[in-house]
GUKOLGU-579231 format. One record per residue (C-alpha): residue number from 1; residue in one letter; x, y, z. Coordinates in nm, 2 decimals, padded with zeros to 4 digits. Layout:
GUKOLGU-579231
nr/rest/east/north/up
NUM/A/X/Y/Z;
...
end
This chain:
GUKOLGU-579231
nr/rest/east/north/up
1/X/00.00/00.00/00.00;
2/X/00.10/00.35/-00.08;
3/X/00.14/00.58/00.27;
4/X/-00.09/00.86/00.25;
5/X/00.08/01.22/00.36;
6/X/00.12/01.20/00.75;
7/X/-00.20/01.43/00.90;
8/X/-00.18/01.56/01.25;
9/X/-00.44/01.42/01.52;
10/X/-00.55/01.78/01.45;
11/X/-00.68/01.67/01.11;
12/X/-00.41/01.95/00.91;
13/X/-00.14/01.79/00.72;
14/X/00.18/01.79/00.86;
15/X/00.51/01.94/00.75;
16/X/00.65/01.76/00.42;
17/X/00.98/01.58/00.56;
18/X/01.35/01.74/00.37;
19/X/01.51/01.53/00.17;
20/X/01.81/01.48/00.40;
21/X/01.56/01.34/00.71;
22/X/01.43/01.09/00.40;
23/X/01.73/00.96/00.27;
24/X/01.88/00.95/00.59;
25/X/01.61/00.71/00.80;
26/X/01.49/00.49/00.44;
27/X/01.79/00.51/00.19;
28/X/02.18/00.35/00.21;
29/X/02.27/00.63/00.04;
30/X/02.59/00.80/00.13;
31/X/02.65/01.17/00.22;
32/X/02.88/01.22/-00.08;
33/X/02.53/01.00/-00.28;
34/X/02.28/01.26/-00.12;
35/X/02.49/01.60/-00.29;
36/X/02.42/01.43/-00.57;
37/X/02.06/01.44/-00.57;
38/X/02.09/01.78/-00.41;
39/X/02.27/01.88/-00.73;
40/X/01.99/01.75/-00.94;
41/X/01.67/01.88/-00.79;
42/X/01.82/02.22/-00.79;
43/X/01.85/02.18/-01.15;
44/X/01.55/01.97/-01.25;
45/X/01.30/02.22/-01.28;
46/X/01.45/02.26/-01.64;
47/X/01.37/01.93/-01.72;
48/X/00.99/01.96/-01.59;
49/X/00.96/02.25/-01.78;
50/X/01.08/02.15/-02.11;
51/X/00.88/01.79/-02.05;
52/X/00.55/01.96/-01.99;
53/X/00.58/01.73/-01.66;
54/X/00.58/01.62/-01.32;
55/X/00.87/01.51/-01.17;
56/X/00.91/01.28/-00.83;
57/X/01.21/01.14/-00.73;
58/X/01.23/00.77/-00.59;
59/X/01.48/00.61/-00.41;
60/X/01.51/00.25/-00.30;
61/X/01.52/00.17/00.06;
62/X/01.76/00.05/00.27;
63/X/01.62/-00.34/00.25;
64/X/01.56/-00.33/-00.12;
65/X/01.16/-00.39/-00.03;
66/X/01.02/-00.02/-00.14;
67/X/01.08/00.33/-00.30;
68/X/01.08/00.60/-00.11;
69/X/00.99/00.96/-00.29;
70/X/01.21/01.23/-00.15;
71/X/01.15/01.53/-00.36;
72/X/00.88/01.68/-00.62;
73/X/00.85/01.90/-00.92;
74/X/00.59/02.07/-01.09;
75/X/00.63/02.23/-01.44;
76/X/00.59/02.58/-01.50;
77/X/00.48/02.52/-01.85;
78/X/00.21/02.27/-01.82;
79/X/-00.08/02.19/-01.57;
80/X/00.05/01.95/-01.34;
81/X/-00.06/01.57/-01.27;
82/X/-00.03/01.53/-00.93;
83/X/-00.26/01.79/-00.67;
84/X/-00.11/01.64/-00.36;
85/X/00.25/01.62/-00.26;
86/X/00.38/01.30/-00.33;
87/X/00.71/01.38/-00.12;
88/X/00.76/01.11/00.20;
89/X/00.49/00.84/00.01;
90/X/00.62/00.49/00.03;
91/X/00.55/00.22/-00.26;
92/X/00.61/-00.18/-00.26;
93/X/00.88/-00.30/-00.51;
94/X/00.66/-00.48/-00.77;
95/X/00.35/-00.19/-00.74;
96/X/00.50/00.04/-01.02;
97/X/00.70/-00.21/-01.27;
98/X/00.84/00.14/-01.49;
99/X/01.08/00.20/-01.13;
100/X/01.15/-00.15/-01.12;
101/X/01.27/-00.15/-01.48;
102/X/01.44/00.16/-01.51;
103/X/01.64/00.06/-01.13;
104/X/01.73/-00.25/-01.23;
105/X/01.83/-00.18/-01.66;
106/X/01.93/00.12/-01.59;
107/X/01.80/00.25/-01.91;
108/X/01.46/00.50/-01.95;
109/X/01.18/00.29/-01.94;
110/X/00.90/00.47/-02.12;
111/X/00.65/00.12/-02.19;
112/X/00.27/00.11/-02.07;
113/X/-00.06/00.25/-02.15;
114/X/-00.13/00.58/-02.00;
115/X/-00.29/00.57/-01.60;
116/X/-00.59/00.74/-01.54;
117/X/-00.57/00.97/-01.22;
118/X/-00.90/01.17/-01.12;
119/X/-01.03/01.10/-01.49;
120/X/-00.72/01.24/-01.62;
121/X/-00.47/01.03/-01.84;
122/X/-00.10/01.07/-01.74;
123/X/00.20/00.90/-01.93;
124/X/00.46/00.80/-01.70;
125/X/00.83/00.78/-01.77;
126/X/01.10/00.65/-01.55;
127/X/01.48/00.77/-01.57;
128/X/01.72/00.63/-01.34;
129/X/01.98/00.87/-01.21;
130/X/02.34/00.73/-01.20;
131/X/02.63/00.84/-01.06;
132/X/02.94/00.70/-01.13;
133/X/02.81/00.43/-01.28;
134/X/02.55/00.35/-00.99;
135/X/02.19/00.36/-01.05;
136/X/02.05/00.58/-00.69;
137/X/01.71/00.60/-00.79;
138/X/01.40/00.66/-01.07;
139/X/01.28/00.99/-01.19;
140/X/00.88/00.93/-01.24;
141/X/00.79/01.13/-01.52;
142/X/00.42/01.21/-01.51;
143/X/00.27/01.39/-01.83;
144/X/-00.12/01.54/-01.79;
145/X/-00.24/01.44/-02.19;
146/X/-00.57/01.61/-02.13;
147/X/-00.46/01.91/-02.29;
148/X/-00.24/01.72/-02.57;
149/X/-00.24/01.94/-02.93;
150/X/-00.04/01.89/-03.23;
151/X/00.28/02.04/-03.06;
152/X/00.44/02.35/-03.22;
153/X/00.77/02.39/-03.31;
154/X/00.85/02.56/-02.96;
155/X/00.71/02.23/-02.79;
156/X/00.87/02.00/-03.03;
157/X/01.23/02.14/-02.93;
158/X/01.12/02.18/-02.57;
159/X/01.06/01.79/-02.59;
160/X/01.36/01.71/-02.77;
161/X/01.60/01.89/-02.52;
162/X/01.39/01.71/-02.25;
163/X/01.50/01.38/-02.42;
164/X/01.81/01.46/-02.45;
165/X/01.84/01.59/-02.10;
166/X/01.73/01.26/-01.96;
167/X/01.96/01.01/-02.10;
168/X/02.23/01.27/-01.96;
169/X/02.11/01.18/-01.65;
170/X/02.08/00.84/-01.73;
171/X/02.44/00.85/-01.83;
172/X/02.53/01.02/-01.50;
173/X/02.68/01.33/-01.72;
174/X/02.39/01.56/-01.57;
175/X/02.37/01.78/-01.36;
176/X/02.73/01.95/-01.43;
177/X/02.95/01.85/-01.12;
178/X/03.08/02.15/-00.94;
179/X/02.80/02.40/-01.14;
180/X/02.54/02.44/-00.87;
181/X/02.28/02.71/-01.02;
182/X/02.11/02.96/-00.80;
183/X/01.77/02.92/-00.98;
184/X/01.59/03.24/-00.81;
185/X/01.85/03.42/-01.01;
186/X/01.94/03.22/-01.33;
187/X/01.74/03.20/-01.66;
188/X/01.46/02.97/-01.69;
189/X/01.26/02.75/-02.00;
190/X/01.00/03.08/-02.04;
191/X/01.23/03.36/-02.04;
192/X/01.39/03.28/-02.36;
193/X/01.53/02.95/-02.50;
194/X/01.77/02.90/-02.85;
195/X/01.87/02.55/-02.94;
196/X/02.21/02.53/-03.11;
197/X/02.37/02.28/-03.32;
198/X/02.72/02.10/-03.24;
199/X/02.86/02.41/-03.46;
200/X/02.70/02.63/-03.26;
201/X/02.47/02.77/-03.50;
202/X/02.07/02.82/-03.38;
203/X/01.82/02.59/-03.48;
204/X/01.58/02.75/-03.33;
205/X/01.49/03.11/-03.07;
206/X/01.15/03.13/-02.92;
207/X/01.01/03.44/-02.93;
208/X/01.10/03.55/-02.59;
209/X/01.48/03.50/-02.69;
210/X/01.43/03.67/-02.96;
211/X/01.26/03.95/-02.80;
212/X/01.59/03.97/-02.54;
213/X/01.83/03.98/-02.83;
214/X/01.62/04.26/-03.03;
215/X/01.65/04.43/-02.72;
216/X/02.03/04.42/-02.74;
217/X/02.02/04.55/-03.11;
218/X/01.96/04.21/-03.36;
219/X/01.77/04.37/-03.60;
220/X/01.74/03.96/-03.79;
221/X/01.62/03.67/-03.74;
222/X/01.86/03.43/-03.51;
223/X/01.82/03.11/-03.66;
224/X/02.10/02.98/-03.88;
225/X/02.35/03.26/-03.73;
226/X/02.64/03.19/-03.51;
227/X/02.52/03.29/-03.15;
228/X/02.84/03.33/-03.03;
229/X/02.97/03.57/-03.30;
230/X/02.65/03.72/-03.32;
231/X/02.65/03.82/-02.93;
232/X/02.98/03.94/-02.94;
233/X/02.91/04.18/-03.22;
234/X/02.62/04.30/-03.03;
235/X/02.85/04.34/-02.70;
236/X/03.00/04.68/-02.70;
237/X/03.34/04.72/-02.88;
238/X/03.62/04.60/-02.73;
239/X/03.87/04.57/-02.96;
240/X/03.96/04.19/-03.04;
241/X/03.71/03.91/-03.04;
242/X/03.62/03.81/-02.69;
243/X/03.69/03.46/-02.71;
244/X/03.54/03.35/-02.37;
245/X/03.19/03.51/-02.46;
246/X/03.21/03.38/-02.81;
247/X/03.27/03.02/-02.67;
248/X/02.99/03.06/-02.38;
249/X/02.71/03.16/-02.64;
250/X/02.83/02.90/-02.86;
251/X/02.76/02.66/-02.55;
252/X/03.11/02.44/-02.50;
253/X/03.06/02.46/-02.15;
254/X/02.83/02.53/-01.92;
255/X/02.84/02.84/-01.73;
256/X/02.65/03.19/-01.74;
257/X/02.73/03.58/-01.79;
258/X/02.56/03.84/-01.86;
259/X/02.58/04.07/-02.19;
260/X/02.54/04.47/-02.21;
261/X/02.49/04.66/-02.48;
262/X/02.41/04.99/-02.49;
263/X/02.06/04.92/-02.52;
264/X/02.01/04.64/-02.28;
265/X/02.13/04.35/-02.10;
266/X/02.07/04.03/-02.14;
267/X/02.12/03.72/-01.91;
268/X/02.28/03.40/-02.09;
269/X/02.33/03.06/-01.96;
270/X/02.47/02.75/-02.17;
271/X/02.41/02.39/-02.11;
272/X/02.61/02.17/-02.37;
273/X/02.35/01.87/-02.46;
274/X/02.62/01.53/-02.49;
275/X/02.31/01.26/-02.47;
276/X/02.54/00.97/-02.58;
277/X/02.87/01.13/-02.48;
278/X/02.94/01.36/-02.75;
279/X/02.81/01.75/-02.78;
280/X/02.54/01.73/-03.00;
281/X/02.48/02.09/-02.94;
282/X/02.37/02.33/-02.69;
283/X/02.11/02.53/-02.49;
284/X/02.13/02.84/-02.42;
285/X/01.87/02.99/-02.19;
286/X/01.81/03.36/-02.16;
287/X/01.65/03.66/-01.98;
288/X/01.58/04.06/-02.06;
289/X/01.72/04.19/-01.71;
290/X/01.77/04.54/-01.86;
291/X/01.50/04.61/-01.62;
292/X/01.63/04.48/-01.35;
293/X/01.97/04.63/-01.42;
294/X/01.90/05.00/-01.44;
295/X/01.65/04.93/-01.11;
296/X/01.96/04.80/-00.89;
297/X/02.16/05.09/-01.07;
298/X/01.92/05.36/-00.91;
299/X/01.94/05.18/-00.59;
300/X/02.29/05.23/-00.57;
301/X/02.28/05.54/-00.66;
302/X/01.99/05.65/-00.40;
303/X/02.26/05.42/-00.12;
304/X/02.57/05.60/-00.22;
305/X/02.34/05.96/-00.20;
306/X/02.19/05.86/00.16;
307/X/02.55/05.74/00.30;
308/X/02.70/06.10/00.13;
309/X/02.40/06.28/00.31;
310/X/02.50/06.07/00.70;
311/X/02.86/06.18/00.64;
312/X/02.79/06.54/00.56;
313/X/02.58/06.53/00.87;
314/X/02.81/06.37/01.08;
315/X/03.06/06.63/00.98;
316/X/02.81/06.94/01.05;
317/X/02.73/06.80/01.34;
318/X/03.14/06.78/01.46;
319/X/03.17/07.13/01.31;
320/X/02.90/07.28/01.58;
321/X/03.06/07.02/01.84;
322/X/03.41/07.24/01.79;
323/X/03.22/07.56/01.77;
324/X/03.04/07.49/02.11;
325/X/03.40/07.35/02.25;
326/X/03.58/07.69/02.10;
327/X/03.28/07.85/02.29;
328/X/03.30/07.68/02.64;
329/X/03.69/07.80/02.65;
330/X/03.57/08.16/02.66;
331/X/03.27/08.12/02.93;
332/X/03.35/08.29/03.24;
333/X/03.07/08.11/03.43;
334/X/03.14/07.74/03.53;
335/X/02.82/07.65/03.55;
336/X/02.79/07.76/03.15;
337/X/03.08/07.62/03.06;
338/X/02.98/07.32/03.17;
339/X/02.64/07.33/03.01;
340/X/02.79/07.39/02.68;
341/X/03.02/07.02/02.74;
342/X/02.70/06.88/02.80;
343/X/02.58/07.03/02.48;
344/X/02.91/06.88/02.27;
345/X/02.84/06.52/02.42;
346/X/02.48/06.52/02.32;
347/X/02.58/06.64/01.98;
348/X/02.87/06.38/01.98;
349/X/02.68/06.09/02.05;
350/X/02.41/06.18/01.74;
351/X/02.74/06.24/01.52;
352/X/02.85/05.88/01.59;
353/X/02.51/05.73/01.50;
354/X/02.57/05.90/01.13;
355/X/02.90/05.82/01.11;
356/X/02.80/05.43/01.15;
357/X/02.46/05.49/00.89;
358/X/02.74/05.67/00.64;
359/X/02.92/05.32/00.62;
360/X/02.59/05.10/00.59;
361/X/02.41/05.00/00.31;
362/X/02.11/05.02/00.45;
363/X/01.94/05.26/00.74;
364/X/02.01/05.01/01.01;
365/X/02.30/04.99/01.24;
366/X/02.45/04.74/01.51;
367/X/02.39/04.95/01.79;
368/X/02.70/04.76/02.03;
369/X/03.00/04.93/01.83;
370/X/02.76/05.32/01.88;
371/X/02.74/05.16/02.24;
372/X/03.11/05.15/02.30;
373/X/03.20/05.48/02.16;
374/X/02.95/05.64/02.39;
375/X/03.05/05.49/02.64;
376/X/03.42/05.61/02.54;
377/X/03.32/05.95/02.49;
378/X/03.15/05.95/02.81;
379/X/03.41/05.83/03.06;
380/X/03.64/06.07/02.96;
381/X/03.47/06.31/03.15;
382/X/03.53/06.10/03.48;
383/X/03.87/05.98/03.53;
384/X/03.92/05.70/03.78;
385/X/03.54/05.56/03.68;
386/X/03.49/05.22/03.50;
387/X/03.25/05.23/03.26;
388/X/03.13/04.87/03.09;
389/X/02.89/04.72/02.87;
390/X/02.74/04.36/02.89;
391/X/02.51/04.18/02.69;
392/X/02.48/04.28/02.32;
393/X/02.19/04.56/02.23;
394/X/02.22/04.43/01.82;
395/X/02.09/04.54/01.51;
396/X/01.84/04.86/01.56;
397/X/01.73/05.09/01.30;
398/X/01.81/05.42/01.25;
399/X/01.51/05.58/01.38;
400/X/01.56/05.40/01.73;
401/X/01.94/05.47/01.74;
402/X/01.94/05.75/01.75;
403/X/01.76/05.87/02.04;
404/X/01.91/05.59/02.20;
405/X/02.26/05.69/02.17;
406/X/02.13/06.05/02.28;
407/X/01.92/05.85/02.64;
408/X/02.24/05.64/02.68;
409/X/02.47/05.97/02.68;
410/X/02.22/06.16/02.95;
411/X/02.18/05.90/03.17;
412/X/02.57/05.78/03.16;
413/X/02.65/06.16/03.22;
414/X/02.39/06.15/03.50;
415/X/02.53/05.89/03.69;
416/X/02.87/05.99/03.65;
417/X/02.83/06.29/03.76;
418/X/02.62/06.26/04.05;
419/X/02.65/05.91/04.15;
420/X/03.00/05.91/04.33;
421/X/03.19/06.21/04.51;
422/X/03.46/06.42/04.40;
423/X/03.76/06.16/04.35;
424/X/03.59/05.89/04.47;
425/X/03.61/05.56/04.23;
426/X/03.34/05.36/04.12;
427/X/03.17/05.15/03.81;
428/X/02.88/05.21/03.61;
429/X/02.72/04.89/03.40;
430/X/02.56/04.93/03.07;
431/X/02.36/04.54/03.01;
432/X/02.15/04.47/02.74;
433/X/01.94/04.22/02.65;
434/X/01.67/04.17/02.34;
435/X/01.35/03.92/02.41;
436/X/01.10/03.78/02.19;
437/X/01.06/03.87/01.82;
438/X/01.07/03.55/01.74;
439/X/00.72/03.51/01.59;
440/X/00.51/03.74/01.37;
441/X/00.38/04.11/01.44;
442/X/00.09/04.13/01.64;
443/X/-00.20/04.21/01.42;
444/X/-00.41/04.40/01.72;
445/X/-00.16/04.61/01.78;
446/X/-00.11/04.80/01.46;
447/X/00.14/04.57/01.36;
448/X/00.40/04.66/01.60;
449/X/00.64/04.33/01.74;
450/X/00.64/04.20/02.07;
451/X/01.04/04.24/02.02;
452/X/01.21/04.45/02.33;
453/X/01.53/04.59/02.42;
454/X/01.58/04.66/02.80;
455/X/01.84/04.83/02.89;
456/X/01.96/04.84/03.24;
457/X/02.23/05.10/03.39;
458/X/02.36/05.04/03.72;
459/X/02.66/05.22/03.92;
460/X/02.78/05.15/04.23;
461/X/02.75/05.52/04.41;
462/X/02.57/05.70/04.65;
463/X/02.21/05.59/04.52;
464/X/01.94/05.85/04.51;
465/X/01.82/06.12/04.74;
466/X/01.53/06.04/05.00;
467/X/01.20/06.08/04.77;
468/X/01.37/06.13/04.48;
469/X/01.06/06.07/04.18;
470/X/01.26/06.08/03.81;
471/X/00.93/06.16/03.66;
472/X/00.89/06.51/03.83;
473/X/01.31/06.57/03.87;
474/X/01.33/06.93/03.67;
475/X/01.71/06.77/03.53;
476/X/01.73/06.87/03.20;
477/X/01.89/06.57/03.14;
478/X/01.63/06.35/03.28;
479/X/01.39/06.54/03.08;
480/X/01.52/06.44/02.75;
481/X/01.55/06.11/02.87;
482/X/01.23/06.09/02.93;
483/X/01.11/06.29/02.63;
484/X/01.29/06.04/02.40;
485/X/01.23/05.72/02.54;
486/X/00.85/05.77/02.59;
487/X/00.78/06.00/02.34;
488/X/01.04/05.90/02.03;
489/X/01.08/05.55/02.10;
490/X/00.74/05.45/02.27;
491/X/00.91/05.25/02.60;
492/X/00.94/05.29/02.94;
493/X/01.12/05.44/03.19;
494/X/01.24/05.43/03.54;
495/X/01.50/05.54/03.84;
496/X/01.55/05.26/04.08;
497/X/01.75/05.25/04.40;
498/X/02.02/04.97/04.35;
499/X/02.02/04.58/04.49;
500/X/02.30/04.64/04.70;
501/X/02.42/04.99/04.69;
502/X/02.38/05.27/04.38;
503/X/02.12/05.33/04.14;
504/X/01.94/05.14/03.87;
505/X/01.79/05.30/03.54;
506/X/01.62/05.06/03.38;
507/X/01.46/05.12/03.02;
508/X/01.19/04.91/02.76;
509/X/01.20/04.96/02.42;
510/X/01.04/04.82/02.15;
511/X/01.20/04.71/01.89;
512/X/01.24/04.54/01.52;
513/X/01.32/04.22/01.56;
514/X/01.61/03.98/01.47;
515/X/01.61/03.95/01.07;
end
């Protein structure tokens, strides 16, 4: 008996199982066996495509007695034959005689009337996969024929690449060892495909690849040119033939590039087609990413423009911080002159925040290296204090950093200067620790995260004065504290008296969380 898809006593079906937790508990397969397959499934969506098909992958298990299917594919090109996922089924030896065949000959078994699934007929195909000349599994290939037409010519050399695709990996010659292909990023069937001969000459361009290559500036047809001269011609002029791209759109080898004219770019990858051994030709698959192109080009730009604008900010921002030092020199009044170095930290610590922004990519910053200057900046005031950080505060974006730097500033200068007496030694603690964010946004709560950052500052001083309340202290520094941690960032905040000795800030913030 097949096993049905494992359901939860819930009734929903449970997770499909990887292929690794598969192999590993049913298969003898080795780890070196298993890359293998990896290697193929990241590439088999091409065949699927070009075969109008399903694709399931069986493997016998480890006593021999069943086949165990450990990945799926559905074409992009075709509706599919299978509605469920077949991935984690288990079928008898004996049940499904085209796996038996094509395991044991080692040769594609396409024999046998069509099966009727749901009132829809479906040809099946097996292809064993070898490697190094051992067969590991079958490649069903299921084929819904409700919607079978006299093919076109575009189907007809879809179909014919499919062939020749899987006696490759019947041969054990595909996929390309050591050619893993990001498919999010590479070409595929639909964006454009051009079949070449063993001289590299094009049998045939569907329209899409035609389209890309107008786009580059073909003003003829394709078919019967040399691709590889013909892209080179349309590259822009670099002086000698450039033999590499000449060879790569000619389809010797296969690897990818991308070609820029002045008109567009285009995105080529080649797959040589040796079905018995020998290059019989090629396929070159390609994509218009002129789009694409000019759209991460503006997004550099727009980066490179927001970084200039953090660093011309950061250096205003030093320019008043001299100007109010230059200032402070020539107050009379300690009490102003002091004000004024107040004024130069607070600028400082915003200056830092767009220093670090000025060297991102994007407007978020790891707040631990801002942390550590402040903290720098700020104990320079105090000789003989310690001042430490623990814990890690992370990644925080730009709009939380950088009040924060400002609140860590104020209440690091608070406690420093009125926490321990003239001369006196002592230690102030900076910890930090991020909670939860682990799930999704909380819907009732207009979409905010249920990610915090809570901050706690202790020193080791005096503590506070009897009835000291923080919320009514008239402080300025207090007050932007508070100001900016209720107001800016939305979190809390409070003046404790310390566990042992000292005093405690404490401050909850939400944040973004951990991406």
């Amino acid at each position: 008996m097949e096993r049905a898809v494992p359901v939860h006593p819930t009734g929903t079906l449970a997770p499909v199982p990887s292929m690794n937790d598969l192999v590993r508990q049913h298969t003898a397969l080795t780890e070196s066996d298993l890359e293998w397959l990896h290697l193929l499934v990241s590439e088999w969506q091409l065949l699927s495509d070009l075969s109008f098909a399903d694709l399931v992958l069986w493997v016998p298990t480890r006593d021999g007695a069943r086949y165990v299917s450990v990945a799926q594919m559905r074409p992009n090109t075709g509706p599919t034959s299978y509605q469920d996922d077949m991935v984690g089924h288990l079928v008898p030896r004996g049940r499904r005689p085209l796996l038996d065949a094509a395991l044991d000959e080692g040769r594609i078994v396409r024999e046998g009337d069509p099966e009727w699934r749901e009132e829809v007929p479906v040809r099946v195909e097996s292809i064993p996969v070898r490697r190094e000349g051992r067969v590991l599994g079958v490649i069903a290939r299921n084929t819904n024929l409700l919607t079978v037409r006299t093919p076109s010519r575009l189907e007809l050399t879809y179909l014919q690449s499919a062939s020749d695709l899987a006696q490759m990996i019947a041969a054990g010659s595909f996929p390309f060892p050591g050619q893993q292909v990001d498919m999010d990023a590479s070409p595929r069937v639909g964006d454009g495909l051009i079949r070449l001969d063993a001289d590299g000459l094009v049998q045939y361009a569907s329209p899409n690849a035609l389209s890309a290559y107008h786009r580059l500036g073909l003003a003829s047809d394709l078919v019967g040119h040399h691709l590889g001269q013909t892209t080179d011609e349309l590259a822009p002029a670099r002086g000698p033939v450039d033999e590499a791209l000449v060879k790569l759109a000619s389809g010797y080898a296969p690897r990818e590039t991308e070609v820029e004219s002045g008109a567009g770019v285009i995105q080529l990858r080649a797959i040589p087609l040796k079905p018995k051994g020998v290059r019989i030709g090629s396929l070159i698959l390609c994509r218009d990413v002129t789009e694409l192109r000019r759209r991460e080009r503006e997004l550099i730009t727009k980066d490179a423009t927001i970084r200039e604008i953090h660093h011309r900010v950061k250096n205003n921002l030093q320019t008043v911080a001299a100007l109010l030092r230059l200032q402070a020199r020539r107050m009379d009044s300690e009490q102003g002159r002091e004000a004024l170095n107040e004024a130069v930290r607070r600028v400082g610590s915003i200056a830092i925040v767009h220093e670090t922004l000025s060297q991102n990519l994007d407007e978020r910053v790891e707040f631990d290296e801002i942390a550590d200057r402040v903290l720098a900046m700020v104990s320079e005031i105090s000789p003989g204090k310690t001042v430490r950080r623990t814990g890690r505060f992370g990644i925080l974006d730009a709009e939380v950093a950088t009040p924060l730097s400002m609140v860590l500033t104020e209440i690091l200068q608070n406690a420093l200067e009125h926490a321990f007496a003239t001369g006196e030694r002592g230690t102030v603690e900076v910890h930090a620790v991020r909670s939860g964010g682990t799930g999704p946004k909380r819907p009732g709560d207009g979409g905010r995260s249920d990610a915090r950052l809570l901050i706690t500052v202790q020193d080791d001083g005096r503590g506070l004065p009897e009835g000291f309340d923080p919320r009514r202290a008239g402080n300025l520094g207090l007050q932007i504290v508070r100001t900016l941690v209720e107001g800016e960032l939305g979190g809390g905040f409070d003046m404790l008296p310390g566990q042992e000795r000292g005093t405690r800030v404490i401050l909850d913030i939400p944040v973004e969380p951990h991406k």
